[in-house]
NUVO-269111 format. One line per field, with one value per residue (C-alpha): residue number from 1; x, y, z. Coordinates in steps of 0.02 Angstrom, whole numbers, plus 32768, in hexadecimal, padded with zeros to 4 digits. Example, Ala and Ser with C-alpha at 12.3 -4.5 7.8 and 13.67 -1.06 7.14 Angstrom:
BEGIN
seq: c(1 / 2)
X: c(8267 / 82AC)
Y: c(7F1F / 7FCB)
Z: c(8186 / 8165)
END
This chain:
BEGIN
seq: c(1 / 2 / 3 / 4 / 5 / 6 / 7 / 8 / 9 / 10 / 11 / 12 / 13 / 14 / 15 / 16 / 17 / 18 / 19 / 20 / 21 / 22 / 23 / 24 / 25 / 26 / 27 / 28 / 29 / 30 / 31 / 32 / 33 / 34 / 35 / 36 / 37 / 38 / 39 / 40 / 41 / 42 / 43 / 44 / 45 / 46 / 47 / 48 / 49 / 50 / 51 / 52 / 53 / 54 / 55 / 56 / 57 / 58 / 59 / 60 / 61 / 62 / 63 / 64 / 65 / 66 / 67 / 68 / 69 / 70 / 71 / 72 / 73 / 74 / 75 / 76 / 77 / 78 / 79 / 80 / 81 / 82 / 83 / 84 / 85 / 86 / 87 / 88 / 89 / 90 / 91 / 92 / 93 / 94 / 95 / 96 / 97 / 98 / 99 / 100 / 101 / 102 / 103 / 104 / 105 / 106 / 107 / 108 / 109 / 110 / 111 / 112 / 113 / 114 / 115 / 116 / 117 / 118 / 119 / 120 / 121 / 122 / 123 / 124 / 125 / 126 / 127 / 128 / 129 / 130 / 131 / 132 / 133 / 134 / 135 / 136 / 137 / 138 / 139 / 140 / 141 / 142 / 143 / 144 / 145 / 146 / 147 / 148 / 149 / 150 / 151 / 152 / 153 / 154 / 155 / 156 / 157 / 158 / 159 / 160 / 161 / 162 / 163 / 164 / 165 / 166 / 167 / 168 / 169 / 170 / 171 / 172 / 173 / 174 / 175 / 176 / 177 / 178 / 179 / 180 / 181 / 182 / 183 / 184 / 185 / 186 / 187 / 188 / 189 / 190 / 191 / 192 / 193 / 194 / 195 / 196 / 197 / 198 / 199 / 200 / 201 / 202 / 203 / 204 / 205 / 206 / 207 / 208 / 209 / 210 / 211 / 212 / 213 / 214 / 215 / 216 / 217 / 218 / 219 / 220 / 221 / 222 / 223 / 224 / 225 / 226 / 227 / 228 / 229 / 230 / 231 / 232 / 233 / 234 / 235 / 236 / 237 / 238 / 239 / 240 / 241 / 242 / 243 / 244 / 245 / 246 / 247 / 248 / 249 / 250 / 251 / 252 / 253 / 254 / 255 / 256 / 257 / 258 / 259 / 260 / 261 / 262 / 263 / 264 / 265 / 266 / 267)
X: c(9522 / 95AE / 9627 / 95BB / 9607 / 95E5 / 9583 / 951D / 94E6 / 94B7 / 942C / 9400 / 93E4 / 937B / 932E / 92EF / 9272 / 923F / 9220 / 91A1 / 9145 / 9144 / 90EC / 9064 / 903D / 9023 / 902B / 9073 / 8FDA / 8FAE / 9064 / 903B / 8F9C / 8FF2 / 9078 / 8FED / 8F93 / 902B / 905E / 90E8 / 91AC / 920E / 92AE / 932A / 93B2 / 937E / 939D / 943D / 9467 / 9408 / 9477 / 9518 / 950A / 94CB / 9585 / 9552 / 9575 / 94E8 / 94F2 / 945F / 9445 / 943D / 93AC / 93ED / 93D5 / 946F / 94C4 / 951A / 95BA / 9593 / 94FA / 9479 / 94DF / 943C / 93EF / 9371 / 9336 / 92A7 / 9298 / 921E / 9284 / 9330 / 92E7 / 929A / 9343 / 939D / 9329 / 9326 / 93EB / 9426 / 9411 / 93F7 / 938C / 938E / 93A7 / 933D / 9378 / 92DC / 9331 / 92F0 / 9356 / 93EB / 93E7 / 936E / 92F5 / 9245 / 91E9 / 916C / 91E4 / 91EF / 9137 / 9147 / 91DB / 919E / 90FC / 9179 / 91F6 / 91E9 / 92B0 / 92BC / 92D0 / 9332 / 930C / 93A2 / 9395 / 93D8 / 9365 / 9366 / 92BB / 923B / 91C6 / 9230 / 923C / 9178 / 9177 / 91EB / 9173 / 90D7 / 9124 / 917C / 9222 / 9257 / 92F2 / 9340 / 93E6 / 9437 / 94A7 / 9536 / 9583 / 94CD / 948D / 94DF / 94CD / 9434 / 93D0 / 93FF / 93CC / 932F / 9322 / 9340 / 92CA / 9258 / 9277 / 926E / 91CF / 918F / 91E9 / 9256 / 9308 / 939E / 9441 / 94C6 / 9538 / 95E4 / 968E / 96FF / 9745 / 96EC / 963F / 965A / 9684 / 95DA / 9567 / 95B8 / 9575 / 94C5 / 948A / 9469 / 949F / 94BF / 9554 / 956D / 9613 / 960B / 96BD / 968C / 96ED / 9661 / 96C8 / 9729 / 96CF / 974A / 9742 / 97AF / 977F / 9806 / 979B / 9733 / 97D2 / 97F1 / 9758 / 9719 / 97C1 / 977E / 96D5 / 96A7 / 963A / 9588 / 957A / 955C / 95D3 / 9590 / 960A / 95D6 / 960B / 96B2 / 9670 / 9697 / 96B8 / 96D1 / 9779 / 9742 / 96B9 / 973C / 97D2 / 972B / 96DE / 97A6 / 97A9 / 9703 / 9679 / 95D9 / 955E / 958E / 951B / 9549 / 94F0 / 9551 / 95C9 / 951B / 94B2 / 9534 / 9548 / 94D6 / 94CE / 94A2 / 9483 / 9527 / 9575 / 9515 / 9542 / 95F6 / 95ED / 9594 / 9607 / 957F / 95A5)
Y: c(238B / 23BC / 23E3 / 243D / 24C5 / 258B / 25BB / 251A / 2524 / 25EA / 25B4 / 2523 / 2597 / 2612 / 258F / 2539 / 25DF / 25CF / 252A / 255A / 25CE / 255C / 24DB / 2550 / 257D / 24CF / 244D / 23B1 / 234E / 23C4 / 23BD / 22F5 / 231C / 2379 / 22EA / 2277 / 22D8 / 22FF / 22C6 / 2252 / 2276 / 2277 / 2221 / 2294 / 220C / 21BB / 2244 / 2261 / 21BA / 21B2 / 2242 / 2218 / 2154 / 21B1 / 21FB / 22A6 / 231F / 2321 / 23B0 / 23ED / 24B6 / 2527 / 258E / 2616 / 26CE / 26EB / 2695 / 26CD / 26FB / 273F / 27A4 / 27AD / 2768 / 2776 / 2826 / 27EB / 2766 / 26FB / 263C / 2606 / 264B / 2606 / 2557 / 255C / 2594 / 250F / 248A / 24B2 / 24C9 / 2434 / 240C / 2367 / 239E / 2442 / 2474 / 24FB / 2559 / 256F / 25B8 / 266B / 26B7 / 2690 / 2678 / 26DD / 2644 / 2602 / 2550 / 258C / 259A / 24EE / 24EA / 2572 / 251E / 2468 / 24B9 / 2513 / 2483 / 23BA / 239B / 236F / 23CD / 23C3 / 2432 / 2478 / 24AC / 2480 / 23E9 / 23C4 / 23A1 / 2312 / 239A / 23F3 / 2343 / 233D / 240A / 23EB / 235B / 23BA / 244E / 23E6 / 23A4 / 230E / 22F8 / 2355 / 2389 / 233C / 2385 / 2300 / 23A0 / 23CD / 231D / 2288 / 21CD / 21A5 / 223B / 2220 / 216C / 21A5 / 223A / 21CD / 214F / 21C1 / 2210 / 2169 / 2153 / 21FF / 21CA / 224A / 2230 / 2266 / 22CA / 22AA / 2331 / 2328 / 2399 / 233C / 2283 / 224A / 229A / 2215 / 21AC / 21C0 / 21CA / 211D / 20DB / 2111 / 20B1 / 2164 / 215B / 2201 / 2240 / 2310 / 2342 / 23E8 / 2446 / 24D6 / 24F3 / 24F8 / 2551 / 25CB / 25CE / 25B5 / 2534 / 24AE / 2423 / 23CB / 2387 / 233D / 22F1 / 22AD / 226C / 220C / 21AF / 2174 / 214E / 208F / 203F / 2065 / 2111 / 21B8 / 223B / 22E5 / 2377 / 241D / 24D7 / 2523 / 24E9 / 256B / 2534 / 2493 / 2475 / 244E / 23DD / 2370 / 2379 / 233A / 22BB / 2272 / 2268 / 220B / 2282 / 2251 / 22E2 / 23B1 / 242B / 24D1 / 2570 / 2622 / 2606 / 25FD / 2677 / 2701 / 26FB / 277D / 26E9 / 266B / 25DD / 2604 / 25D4 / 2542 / 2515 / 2518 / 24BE / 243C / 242A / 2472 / 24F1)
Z: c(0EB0 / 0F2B / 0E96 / 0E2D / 0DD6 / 0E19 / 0D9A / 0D7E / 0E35 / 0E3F / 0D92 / 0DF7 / 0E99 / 0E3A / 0DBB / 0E64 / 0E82 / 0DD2 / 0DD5 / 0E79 / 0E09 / 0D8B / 0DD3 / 0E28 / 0D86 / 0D32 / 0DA8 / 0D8B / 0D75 / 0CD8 / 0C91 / 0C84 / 0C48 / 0BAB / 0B9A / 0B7B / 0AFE / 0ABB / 09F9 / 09D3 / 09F9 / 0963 / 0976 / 09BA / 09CF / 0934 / 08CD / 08F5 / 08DD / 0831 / 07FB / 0830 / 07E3 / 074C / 074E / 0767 / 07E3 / 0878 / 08BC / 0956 / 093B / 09C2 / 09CF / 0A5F / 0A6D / 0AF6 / 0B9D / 0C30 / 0C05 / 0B5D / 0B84 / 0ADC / 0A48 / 09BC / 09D3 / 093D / 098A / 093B / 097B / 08F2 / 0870 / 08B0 / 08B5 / 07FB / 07C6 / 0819 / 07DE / 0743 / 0734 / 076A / 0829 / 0882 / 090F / 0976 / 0A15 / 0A7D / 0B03 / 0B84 / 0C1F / 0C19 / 0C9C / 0C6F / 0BBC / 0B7F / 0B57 / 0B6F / 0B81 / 0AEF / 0A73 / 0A74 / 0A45 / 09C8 / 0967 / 0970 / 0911 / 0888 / 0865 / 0855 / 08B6 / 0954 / 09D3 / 0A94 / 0B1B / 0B4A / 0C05 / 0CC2 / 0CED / 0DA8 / 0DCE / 0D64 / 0D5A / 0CE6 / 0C62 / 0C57 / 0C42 / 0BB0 / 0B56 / 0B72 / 0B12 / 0A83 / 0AB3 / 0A5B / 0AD5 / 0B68 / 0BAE / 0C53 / 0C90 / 0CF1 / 0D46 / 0DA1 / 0DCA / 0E39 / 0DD7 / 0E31 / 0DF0 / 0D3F / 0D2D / 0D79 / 0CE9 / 0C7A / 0C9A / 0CA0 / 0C04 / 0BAF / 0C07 / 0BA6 / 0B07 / 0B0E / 0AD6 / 0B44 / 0B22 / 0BD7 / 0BD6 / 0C26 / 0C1E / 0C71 / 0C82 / 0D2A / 0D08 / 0C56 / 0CD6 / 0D30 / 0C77 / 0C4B / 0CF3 / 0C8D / 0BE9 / 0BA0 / 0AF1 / 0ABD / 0B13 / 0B0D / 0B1C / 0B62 / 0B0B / 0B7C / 0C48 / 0CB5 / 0D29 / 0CAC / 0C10 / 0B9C / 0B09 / 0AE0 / 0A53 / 0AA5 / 0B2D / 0AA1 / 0A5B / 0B10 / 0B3F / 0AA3 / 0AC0 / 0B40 / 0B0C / 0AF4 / 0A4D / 0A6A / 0A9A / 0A22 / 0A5A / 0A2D / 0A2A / 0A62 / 0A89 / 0A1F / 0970 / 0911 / 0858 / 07E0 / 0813 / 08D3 / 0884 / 083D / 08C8 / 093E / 08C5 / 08C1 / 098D / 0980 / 0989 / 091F / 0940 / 0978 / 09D0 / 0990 / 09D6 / 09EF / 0943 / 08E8 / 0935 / 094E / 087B / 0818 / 0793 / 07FA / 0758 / 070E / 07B7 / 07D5 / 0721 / 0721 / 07DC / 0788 / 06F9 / 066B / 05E3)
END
């Protein structure tokens, strides 16, 4: 993890003291525990794909009350509600943010939402420990985020493998051309392409653009961060994108199913 972005390594830092209190809370042996009792995974991969060969436009909804660098960006903030409303509007699947620290999340949401809506939903969070994989099935995952930027090959292959292991599908995110480079040396299917600078912050589809050139047959890029309107759906469905995670463009609108809407190409 020697060229892990700044940022990335100060959550990992202090996510490394949660992760402490964490597990004296629940210990590992009672997170498995919950992952056995818990109900079937709905297809988090397979809904995309479902979507997409249907022709339509899969998109994975953000459900996130604020980040680092823009502080809170929905004041009225209601999970639950968010998730109904993107169900029943069109999404694919949704995403959850869980870090609560840094993005103004929580692990129970997860079980909250999965209880409202019948989508699929990833737990969108910095996974560097196993602990954190089973935390995310006991709660209601049905997939969770890598991160390629965070985690050397070796520790991804073993995420993986244990995600598969919990059913759980897996989104591997990457931003630049060697950490695709490193998620090809995976058979992870779902490929993130992170349209975000680590380093900077600043968007740029192009690096979608870039890297799905370079993506071979048998993977499911998935574009993410900068996806603003319909227009950036199609200019990323043309470079090869089949599936977009869009968070902050939906969640900072008042009318949050008229933008999901006319993202998703519905009147």
């Amino acid at each position: 993890m020697s060229g892990t972005p700044d940022i990335l390594q100060r959550i990992v830092d202090y996510k490394k003291d949660e992760l402490a209190s964490a597990i004296s809370r629940t210990p590992l042996a009672d997170l498995k525990a919950r992952c056995a009792d818990a109900p079937p995974v709905r297809g988090f991969r397979e809904s995309l794909e479902r979507v997409d060969e249907a022709g339509r436009t899969a998109v994975i909804a953000e459900v996130k009350k604020g980040s680092p660098s823009k502080g809170v960006i929905r004041a009225d903030f209601d999970p639950v509600a968010i998730a109904a409303l993107y169900e029943k509007n069109g999404a694919a699947c949704l995403s959850v943010l869980t870090d609560e620290h840094f993005f103004l999340g929580r692990i129970d949401y997860l079980t909250c939402i999965r209880g409202a809506v019948n989508i699929p939903l990833l737990r969108k969070d910095f996974i560097f420990d196993g602990y954190q994989i089973f935390e995310a099935r006991a709660a209601g995952a049905d997939a969770v985020l890598l991160i390629a930027a965070m985690l050397e090959l070796g520790r991804l292959r073993e995420f993986i493998a244990m995600a598969r292991e919990l059913t759980l599908d897996v989104l591997l995110e990457v931003h630049d051309e060697s950490e695709l480079e490193t998620a090809l040396e995976t058979d992870c299917r779902l490929i993130g392409i992170n349209n975000r600078n680590l380093r900077t912050f600043a968007t740029d589809l192009g690096t979608t653009e870039r890297l799905c050139a370079l993506m071979p047959p048998g993977r499911f890029p998935v574009s993410e961060s900068g996806i603003t309107n319909r227009p950036d759906i199609l200019r990323l469905t043309a470079a090869g994108a089949r599936a977009f995670l869009i968070g902050e463009s939906l969640m900072r609108e008042a009318d949050i199913v008229g933008k999901l809407r006319e993202i998703l190409g519905m009147p």
